[in-house]
N, C-alpha and C positions, 0 to 999 in steps of 0.2 A: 341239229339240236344236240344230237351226241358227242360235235365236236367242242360246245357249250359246256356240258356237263361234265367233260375231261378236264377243259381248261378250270373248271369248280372244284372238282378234287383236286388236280395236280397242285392247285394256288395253296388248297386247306393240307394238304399231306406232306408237301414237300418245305413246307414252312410250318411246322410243328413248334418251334418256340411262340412263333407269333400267332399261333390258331390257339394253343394254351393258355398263353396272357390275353386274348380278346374275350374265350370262353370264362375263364375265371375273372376277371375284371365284371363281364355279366352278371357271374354268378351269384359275385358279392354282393351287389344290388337286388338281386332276385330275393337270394336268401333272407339280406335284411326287408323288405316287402312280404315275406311269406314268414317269418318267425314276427314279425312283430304283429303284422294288423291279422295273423291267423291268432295271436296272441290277445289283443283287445278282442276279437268277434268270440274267443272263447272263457275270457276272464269276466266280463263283467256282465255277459247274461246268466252265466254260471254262478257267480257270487247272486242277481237279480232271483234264479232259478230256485235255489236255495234255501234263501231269506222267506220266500212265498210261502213253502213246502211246508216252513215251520210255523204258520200263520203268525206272524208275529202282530205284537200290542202295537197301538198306536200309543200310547203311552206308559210309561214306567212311572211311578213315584216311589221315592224310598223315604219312606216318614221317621222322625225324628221320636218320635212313642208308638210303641205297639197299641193297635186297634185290635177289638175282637170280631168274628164275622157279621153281627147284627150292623155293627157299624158301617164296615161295608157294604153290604145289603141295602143301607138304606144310599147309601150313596147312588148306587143304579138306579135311581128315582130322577136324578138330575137329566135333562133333556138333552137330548143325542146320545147316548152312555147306551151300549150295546148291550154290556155286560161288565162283570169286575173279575179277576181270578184273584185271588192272595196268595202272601208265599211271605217266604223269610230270606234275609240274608245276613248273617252274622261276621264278623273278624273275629279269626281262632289262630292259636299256635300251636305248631304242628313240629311236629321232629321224627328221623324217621327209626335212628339209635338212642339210646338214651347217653352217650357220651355226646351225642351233635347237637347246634346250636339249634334254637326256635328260630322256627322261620314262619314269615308273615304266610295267613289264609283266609280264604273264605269259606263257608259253610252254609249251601243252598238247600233250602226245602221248598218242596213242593208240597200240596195238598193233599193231592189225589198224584200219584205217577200214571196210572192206570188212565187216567180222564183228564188228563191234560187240555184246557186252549189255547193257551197262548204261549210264545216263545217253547215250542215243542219241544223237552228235552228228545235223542233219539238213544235205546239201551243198544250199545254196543258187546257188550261181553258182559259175562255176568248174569249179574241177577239188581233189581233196583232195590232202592235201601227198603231197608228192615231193622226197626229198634237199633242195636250196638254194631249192624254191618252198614257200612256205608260206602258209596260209589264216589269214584275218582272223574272228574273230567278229563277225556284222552290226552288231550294236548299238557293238562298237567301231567298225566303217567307219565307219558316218554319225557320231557321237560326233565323229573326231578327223579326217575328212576322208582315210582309208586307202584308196585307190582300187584297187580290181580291176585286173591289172594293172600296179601302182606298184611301187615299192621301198622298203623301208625298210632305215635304215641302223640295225644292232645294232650294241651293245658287246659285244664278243667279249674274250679274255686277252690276245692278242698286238697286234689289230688291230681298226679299224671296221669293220666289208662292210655294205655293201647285197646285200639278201636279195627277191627276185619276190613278189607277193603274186598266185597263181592263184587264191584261192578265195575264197569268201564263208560260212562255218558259221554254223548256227542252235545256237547250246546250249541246253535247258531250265534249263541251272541257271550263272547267270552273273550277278556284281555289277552290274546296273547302270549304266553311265554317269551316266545322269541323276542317279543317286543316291550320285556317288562313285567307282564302280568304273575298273581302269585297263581299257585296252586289251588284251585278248585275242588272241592267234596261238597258231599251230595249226603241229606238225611230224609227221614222222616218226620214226624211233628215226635213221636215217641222218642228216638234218637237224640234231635233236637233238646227235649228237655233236661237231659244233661248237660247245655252249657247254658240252662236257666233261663228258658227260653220255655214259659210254658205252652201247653195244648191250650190251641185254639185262639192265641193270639198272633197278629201278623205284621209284618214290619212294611209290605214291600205291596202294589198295588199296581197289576196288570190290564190295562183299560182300554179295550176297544168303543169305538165311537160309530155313529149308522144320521147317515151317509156322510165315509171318511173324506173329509178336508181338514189341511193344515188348519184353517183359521177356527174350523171348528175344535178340532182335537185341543187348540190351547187355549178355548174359552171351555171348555169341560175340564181342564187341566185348573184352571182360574176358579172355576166355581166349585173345584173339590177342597183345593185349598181354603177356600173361605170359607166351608161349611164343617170341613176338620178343626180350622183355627178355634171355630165359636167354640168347637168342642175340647180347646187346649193341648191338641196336636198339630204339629210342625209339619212344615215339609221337608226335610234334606236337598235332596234335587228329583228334577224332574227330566227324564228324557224323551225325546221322542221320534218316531220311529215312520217311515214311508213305507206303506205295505206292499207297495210294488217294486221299490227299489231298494238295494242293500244298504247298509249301514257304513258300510264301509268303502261306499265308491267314492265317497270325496277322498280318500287317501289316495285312490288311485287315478281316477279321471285326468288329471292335470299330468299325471308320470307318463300315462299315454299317449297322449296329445305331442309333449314333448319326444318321443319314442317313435309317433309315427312320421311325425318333422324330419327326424336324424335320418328315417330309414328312407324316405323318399329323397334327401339328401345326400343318402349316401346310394343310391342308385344313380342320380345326375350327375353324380362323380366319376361312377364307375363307368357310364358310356362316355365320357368325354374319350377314353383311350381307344372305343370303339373310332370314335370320329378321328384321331390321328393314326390310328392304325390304316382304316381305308385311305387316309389322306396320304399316309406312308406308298400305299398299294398303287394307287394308281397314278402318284409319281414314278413308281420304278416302271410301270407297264402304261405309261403314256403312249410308247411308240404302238406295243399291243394294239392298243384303241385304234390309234391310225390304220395299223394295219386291217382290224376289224372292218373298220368304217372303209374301208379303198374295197375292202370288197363284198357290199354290199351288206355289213350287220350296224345299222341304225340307231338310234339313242336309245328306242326301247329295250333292244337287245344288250345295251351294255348296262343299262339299269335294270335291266333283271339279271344279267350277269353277276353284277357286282352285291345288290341287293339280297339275291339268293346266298352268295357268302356269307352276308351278315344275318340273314336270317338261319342258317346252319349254324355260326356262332350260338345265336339265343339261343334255337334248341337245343343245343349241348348243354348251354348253362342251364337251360328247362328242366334238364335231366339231374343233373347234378342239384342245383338249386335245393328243387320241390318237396323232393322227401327229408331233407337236411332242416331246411325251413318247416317243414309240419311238425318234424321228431321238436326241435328247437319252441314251435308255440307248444306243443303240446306239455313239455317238461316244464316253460315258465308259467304259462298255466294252473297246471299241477302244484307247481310251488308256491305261487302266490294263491290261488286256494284256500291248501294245505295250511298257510299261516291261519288264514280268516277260518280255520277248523272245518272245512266243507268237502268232503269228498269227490276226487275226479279220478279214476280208474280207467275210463273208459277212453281206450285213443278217438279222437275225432281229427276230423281236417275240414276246416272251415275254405269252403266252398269260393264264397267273395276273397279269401285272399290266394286263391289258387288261379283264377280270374285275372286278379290285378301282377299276380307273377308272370301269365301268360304276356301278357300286355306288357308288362316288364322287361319279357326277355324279346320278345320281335319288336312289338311297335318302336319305343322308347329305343333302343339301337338304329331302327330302320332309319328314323328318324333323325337320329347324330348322325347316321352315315349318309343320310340324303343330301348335305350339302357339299362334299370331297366329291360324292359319286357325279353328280350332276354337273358339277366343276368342269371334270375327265368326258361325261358324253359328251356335253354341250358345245366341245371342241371340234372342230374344222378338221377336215383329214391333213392339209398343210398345217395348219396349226400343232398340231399331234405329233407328226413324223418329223416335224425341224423342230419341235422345241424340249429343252432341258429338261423338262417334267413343270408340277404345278410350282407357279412362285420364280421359273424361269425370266420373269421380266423387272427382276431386280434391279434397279439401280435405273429406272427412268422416273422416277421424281425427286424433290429437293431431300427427302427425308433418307432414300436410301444412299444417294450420294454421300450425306454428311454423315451415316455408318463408315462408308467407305475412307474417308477422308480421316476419321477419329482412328478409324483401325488403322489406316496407314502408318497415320504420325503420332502416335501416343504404343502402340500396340505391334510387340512380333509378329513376323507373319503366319505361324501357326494359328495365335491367338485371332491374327484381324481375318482369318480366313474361317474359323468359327464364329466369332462377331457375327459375321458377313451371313455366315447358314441362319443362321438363329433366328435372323431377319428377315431369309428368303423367302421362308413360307409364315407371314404374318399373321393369316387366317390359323393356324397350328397353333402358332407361339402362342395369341391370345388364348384358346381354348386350354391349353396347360395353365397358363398364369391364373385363369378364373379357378382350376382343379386347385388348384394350389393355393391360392387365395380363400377358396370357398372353404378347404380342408382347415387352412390355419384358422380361418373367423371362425367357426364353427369349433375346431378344440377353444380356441379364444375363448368363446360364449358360454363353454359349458365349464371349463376352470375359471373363468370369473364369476357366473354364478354359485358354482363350488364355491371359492372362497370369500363372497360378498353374503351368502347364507352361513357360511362360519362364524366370520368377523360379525354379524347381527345377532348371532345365538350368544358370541361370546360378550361381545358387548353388553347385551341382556341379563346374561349370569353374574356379569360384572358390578352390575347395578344392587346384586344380593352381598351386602357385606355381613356374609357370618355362612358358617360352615356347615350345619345342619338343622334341619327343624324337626318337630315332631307336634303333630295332632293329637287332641284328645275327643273321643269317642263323645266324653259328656264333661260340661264347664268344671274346670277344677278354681279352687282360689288358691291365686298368686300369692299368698300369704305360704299356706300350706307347700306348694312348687320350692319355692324357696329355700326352704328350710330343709328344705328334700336332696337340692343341689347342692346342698353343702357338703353329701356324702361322696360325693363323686369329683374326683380329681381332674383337671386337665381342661378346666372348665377357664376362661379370662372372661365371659361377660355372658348375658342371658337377655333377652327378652321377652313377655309373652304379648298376645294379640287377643282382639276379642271376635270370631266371626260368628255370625248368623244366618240363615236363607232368609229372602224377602222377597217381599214383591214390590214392584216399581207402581206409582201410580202417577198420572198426570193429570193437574186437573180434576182429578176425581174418577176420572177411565185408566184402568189397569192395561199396562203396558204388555202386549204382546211376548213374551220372555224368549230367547233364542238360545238353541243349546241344553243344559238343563236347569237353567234359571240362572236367576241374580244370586248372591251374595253382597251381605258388606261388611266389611275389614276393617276392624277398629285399631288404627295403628298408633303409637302413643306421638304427640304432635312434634315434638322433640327427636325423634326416632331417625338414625343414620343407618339402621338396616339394611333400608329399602326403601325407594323410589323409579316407580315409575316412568317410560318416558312423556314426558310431557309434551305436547304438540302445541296448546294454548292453555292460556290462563294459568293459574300458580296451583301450587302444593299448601295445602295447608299449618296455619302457625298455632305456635301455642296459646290459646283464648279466643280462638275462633268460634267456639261454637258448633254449631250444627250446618256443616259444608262438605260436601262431599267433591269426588273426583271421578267422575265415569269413563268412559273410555270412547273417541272418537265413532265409533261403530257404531253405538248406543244410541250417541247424538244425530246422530247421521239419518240412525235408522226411524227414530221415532224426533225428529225436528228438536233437540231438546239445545239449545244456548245457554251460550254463558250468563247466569245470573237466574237461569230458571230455578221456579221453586219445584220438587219432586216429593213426594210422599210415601216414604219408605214402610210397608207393613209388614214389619218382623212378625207375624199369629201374634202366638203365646205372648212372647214380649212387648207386645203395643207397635201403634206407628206411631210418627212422627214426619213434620215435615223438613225439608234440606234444601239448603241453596247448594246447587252447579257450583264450580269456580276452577274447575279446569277439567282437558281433556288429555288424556292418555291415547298410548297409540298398544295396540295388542298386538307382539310380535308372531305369536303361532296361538292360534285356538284349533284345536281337533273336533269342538263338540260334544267332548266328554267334560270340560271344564265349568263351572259355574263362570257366569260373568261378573266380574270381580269387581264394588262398590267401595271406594277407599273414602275412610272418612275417619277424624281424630277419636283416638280410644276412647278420652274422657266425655266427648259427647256422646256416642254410642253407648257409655255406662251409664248416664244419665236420662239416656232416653230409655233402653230395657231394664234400667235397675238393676242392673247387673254389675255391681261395683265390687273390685278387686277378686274378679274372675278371667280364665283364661280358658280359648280351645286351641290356642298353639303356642309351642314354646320354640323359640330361636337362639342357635348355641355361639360363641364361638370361643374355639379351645386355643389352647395357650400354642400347639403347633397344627398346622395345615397339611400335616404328610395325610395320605389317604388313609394308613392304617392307623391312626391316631385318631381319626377321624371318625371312624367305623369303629376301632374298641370303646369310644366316649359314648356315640350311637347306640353299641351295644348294652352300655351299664345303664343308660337314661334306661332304655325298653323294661327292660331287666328290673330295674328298681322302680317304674312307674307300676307296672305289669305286678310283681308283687304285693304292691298295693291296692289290687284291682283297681287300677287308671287306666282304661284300655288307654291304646294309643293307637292311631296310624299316621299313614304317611301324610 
């Protein structure tokens, strides 16, 4: 057996290129197996972990008039309703010098800080707001450079103030920076009333349900709305929220899936070199074997011989691999997290992917190399010691011949005497060309979906002909807009739009809403804005009437065809009923978007009585450079904002 275990090192030590590239070839595969699915097993119970912590609402609603708490109150009367929390959320402008531009925000109150249930803010630093000091959400600090401490200076009705910032909040459920979102503060209902926002009125409704189900949560979502409308308040949108899983695992679910595809991927890649390396080996020590076998060491003995190699391989890559791959989940982790604003400090190493590295690095090698090895025992001691190594019996059937023949008479004889290798060990060749093949499909798949998800986005934006829009807070008349643009230069055309929240009905049964509700988009029938893709059925013309366009999804999800009649109940603005007449296709919904009801302006004015009003306005300026773009941006804001016209995006 000792003399076994010499021939084992001498094979691994004395061929140091090839014991390196077999270990790291492993490795590669190990590491991607132990960085990525140690990465799912710690990203998305950690985001699930979270989410709980903070007890989060099964429902959000941001209503469109502030209610006072009686109102509320009476709403916990409606069946399954747990409870209600209230709160505010306001759009403010914020600047941090008084030379720097305004920049868009928000401004959250809470009721109580102290007695929080729902959506738990957590006080990081500081102190929580108090009258004129107010707390910063973290991910805004570091984002925008809002120092503990600092001041920032608000736009107020009368005047600017600079306002204390004491604290630092952690929110579970917050857009973002990195991916867009503005700057978050934080008050009190005292605080609050300096941007006219009195005590004891609320904008925003936290609503737990008993016993939570989807189906329930948005028939309690239904019957708040309909008991607010009676009372001439709206809904804005409505979100809603899984109290056991995060809010944010559909962003990621689908990345990982694809993540752990690649990495299992790229592990079948990387023992393919195990498989020609041994297939390498025991070509050159073919005669070895014979000689083994002449005196008495048997197939067991050369398959554990050879096996044992390759299992030394894995554990080397074990070694190197394991902590590489934990370091690697544990910082993507950390980082994807740290966006969704959630604390991970703590190193861990996920167990099931230490497991599958194990398995990774012996079995999955053992395995490529069990066909080369078994090739080499399963041979004859004659067989062994007279022949050339494995693939030795080239050139007896029609296919190698006609190698030979091609190399002859087409090809030098360096060239046809390479030709000739290339072919001799078939079983290799193929196992490269699959590595190879597998490598280019695979970059292939993922630069094609790279550029087939561009060319859709871009195609998409394409369909917006005009170069910026802007929201208004509350309906302004188009009349008044107008005459507003006149001051503002750089301007070639304008249009506005009329939207409202609504609710779907069919039939007389209120449509289940996905997301945080419907919307409908009052677009003038005439309008080259903006369209749609359309999947079936048409776009609306001018004298149509009362016709809308929903979106394939819609139709899908609640059976709704072409020509169906739908019953649109704007609250406050009345319903009305709609014919269908085509279907749209929705290129990215994230779930924070309303689902958007396209239907001709002048019927939408007719039906809510809202004639020569607007909540959006659509620019486009005389040049398309970016900065041309953004200074015209800047004066609409600037000059709506002056006239108290809130705007957003």
């Amino acid at each position: 057996m000792n003399v076994i275990w010499n021939k084992v090192w001498f094979d691994l030590w004395h061929n140091k290129i090839r014991t390196l590239l077999a270990v790291l070839s492993i490795a590669v595969g190990v590491f991607a197996i132990g960085a990525i699915f140690g990465m799912v097993d710690q990203l998305l119970p950690g985001m699930d972990r979270s989410h709980q912590a903070s007890q989060p609402s099964h429902i959000t609603i941001n209503l469109t008039e502030r209610i006072t708490r009686d109102v509320a109150d009476r709403l916990t009367n409606i069946d399954g309703v747990d409870d209600i929390e209230v709160s505010n959320s306001v759009p403010i402008r914020y600047k941090l010098q008084p030379d720097d531009e305004w920049q868009a925000g928000f401004l959250e109150m809470r009721d109580d800080y102290d007695e929080q249930k729902y959506d738990v803010l957590e006080l990081k630093e500081g102190t929580w707001p108090d009258n004129d000091n107010l707390a910063v959400e973290r991910l805004s600090s570091a984002a925008f450079g809002i120092e503990l401490g600092g001041q920032v200076i608000f736009e107020l009705d009368k005047t600017d103030r600079p306002l204390s910032v004491t604290g630092k909040i952690r929110s579970a459920f917050v857009h973002p920076p990195d991916f867009g979102g503005p700057a978050v503060f934080y008050s009190d209902a005292k605080g609050l009333e300096r941007f006219n926002i009195p005590e004891g009125e609320f904008g925003v409704l936290r609503v737990r349900v008993t016993p939570y189900s989807d189906d329930l949560a948005r028939e309690v979502a239904s019957e708040i709305k309909d008991r607010l409308g009676k009372e001439g308040v709206g809904v804005a949108f409505t979100f809603y929220q899984n109290p056991v899983e995060h809010w944010g695992r559909g962003f990621l679910e689908g990345l990982t899936i694809v993540l752990q595809v690649l990495a299992v991927i790229a592990l079948l890649m990387s023992v393919v070199l195990v498989t020609n390396t041994m297939a390498s080996l025991i070509t050159q020590q073919i005669n070895q074997i014979g000689m083994i076998k002449a005196i008495g060491g048997g197939t067991g003995v050369i398959l554990m011989l050879y096996l044992t190699t390759v299992l030394i391989y894995g554990l080397l890559a074990f070694i190197v691999a394991m902590p590489l791959g934990a370091l690697a989940a544990f910082g993507l982790s950390q980082w994807f997290l740290n966006a969704f604003n959630i604390n991970y400090d703590i190193f861990q190493v996920s167990l099931r992917a230490v497991a599958f590295q194990v398995g990774a690095a012996t079995l999955i090698p053992a395995l490529a190399a069990l066909w080369p090895v078994l090739t080499g025992a399963t041979m004859t001691v004659r067989a062994a010691i007279a022949t050339y190594g494995l693939g030795g019996d080239f050139g007896s059937n029609r296919f190698d011949r006609l190698i030979e023949q091609i190399g002859s008479r087409i090809l030098t004889s360096s060239y046809a005497i390479a030709l000739g290798n290339m072919f001799r060990r078939k079983g290799r060749l193929t196992l490269t060309q699959v590595a190879l093949i597998s490598a280019g499909t695979m970059f292939l798949i993922v630069m094609t979906l790279s550029a087939s998800l561009t060319y859709t986005l871009d195609t998409d934006l394409n369909r917006q002909h005009y170069d910026l829009h802007l929201g208004f807070e509350e309906a302004q008349s188009t009349n008044r807009v107008a005459r507003m643009l006149r001051q503002i230069s750089g301007i070639a055309d304008t249009e506005t739009w009329y939207i409202a929240p609504t609710a779907v009905l069919k039939e007389g049964e209120r449509l289940k809403e996905a997301g945080i509700g419907a919307e409908v988009i009052g677009i003038p029938a005439e309008s080259d804005y903006f369209r749609p893709l359309l999947l079936t059925g048409r776009w609306f013309e001018p004298g149509d009437g009362r016709v809308i366009v929903i979106s394939q999804d819609m139709a899908d999800d609640f059976d709704i065809a072409l020509g169906d009649t739908l019953t649109l109940n704007m609250f406050e603005l009345g319903d009305a009923d709609w014919q269908v007449i085509g279907l749209f296709q929705v290129i990215f919904n994230d779930g924070f978007n309303s689902t958007p009801i396209y239907a001709p302006l002048e019927a939408v004015a007719a039906a809510t009585k809202q004639y020569q009003e607007a909540t959006r306005l659509l620019v486009r300026t005389t040049s398309n450079s970016p900065a041309a773009v953004d200074a015209t941006f800047d004066q609409l804001k600037d000059l709506f904002e002056a006239r108290h016209m809130d705007t957003n995006l």
